[in-house]
C-alpha positions in Angstrom: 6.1 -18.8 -31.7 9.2 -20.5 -31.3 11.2 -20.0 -28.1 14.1 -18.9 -29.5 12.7 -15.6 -30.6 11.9 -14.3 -27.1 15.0 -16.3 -25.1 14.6 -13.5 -22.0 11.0 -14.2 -21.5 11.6 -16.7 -19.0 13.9 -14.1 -17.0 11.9 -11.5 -17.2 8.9 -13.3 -16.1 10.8 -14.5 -12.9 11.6 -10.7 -12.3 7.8 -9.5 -12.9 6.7 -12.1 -10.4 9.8 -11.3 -8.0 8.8 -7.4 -8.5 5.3 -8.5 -7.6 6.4 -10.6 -4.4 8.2 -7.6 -3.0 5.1 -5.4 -4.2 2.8 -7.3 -2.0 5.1 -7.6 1.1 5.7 -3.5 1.4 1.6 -3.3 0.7 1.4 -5.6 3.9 4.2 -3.9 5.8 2.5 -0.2 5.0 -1.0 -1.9 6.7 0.5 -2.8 9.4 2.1 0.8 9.8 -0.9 2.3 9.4 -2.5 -0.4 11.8 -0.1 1.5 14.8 -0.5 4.9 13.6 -4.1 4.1 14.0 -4.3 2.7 16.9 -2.1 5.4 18.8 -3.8 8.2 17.3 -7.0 6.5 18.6 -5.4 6.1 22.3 -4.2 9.6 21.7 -7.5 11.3 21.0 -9.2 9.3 23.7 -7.0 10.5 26.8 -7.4 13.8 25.4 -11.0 14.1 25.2 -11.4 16.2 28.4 -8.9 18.7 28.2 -9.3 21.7 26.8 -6.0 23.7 27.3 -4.6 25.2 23.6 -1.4 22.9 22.8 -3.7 19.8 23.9 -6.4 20.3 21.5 -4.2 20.9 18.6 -2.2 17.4 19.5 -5.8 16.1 19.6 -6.6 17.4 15.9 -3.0 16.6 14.4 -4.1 12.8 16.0 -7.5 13.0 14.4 -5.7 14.4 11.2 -3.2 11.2 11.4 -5.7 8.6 12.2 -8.1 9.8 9.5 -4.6 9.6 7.0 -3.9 6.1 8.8 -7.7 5.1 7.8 -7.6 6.2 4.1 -4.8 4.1 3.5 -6.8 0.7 4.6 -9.6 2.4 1.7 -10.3 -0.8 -0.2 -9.0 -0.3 -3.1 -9.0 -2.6 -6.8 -5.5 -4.8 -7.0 -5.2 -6.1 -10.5 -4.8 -10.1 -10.2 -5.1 -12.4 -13.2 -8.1 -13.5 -13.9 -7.3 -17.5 -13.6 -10.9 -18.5 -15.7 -10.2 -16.3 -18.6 -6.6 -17.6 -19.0 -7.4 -20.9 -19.1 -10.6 -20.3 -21.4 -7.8 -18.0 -24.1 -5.0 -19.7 -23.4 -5.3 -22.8 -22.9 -4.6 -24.6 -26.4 -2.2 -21.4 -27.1 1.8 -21.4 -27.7 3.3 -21.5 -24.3 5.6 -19.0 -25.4 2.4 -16.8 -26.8 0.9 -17.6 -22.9 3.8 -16.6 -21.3 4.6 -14.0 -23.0 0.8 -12.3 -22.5 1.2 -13.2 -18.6 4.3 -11.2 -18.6 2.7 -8.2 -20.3 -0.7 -8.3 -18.2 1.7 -9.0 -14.6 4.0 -5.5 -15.8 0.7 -3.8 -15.9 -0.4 -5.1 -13.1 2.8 -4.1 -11.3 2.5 -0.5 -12.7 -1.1 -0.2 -11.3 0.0 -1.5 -8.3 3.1 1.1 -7.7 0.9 3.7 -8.4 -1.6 2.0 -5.1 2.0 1.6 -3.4 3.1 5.4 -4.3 -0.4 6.5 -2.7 -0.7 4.3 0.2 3.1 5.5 1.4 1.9 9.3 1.2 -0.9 8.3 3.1 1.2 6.7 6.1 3.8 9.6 5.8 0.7 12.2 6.6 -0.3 10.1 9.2 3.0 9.8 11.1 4.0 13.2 10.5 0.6 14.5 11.8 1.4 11.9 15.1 4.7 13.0 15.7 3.1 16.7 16.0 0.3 15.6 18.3 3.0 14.3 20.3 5.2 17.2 20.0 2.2 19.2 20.5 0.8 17.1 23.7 4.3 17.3 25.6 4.8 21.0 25.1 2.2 21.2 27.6 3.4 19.0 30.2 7.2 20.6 30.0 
C-alpha cells in the first residue's frame, strides 16, 4: 500500500498514542484518588466505631458507602494492550503502511474501551467523595 494513499496515518497515529498517554495518566491520577478516599473513609469508620449517637452512625455508613465506592474503582479490570507476539507473528513481513495502519485501528479501539474503564472508574471516585464529604458533614453536625 503505498504511503501516499494514507498521508495522515502517521499524525493520527501520534494522536492515538498521545490520547493513550493522557488515558493512562488520569487512570493513575483517579487510583490515587481513590487511594485517599480510601484511606480516610477507613480512618473515618475506625474513630467512629464506638459511638452510637444518630448523626455519627450515618457519617459512619456514608464512609463505609464511600470506601466501598473507593474499593470498586481499584476492581481489576481487563485494559486492552497490544499483543506484541501476535504482531510480530502477522506483521512482521507486512507493508509498513498496512502495519501501521492496523496498530492505529486496534490502539482507537483500545482507547474507546479504555474511556469507557475511564467513564466508570470517575463515577466510581465521584460516589466515593460525595459519600465522604456527607460522612463529614454528617460527623461535624454532631460536634457543633
Amino acid at each position: 500500500m503505498p504511503s501516499d494513499l494514507l498521508p495522515s496515518l502517521d499524525l493520527v497515529l501520534e494522536e492515538v498514542r498521545s490520547e493513550r498517554r493522557m488515558q493512562l495518566t488520569h487512570l493513575e491520577a483517579l487510583d490515587t484518588k481513590a487511594g485517599i478516599i480510601l484511606g480516610f473513609a477507613g480512618a473515618l469508620v475506625a474513630l467512629l466505631t464506638d459511638r452510637t449517637e444518630m448523626p455519627l452512625l450515618i457519617g459512619r455508613f456514608l464512609a463505609v458507602a464511600g470506601g466501598l465506592a473507593a474499593l470498586a474503582s481499584f476492581w481489576p479490570r481487563r485494559f486492552a494492550t497490544t499483543d506484541l507476539r501476535a504482531l510480530r507473528d502477522k506483521y512482521l513481513a507486512s507493508d509498513s503502511q498496512f502495519t501501521k495502519r492496523n496498530l492505529v485501528d486496534a490502539s482507537v479501539a483500545g482507547s474507546i474501551q479504555t474511556r469507557k474503564l475511564l467513564i466508570r472508574k470517575s463515577l466510581l471516585v465521584k460516589v466515593a467523595m460525595s459519600c465522604l464529604a456527607a460522612a463529614v458533614v454528617s460527623v461535624s453536625v454532631d460536634f457543633t
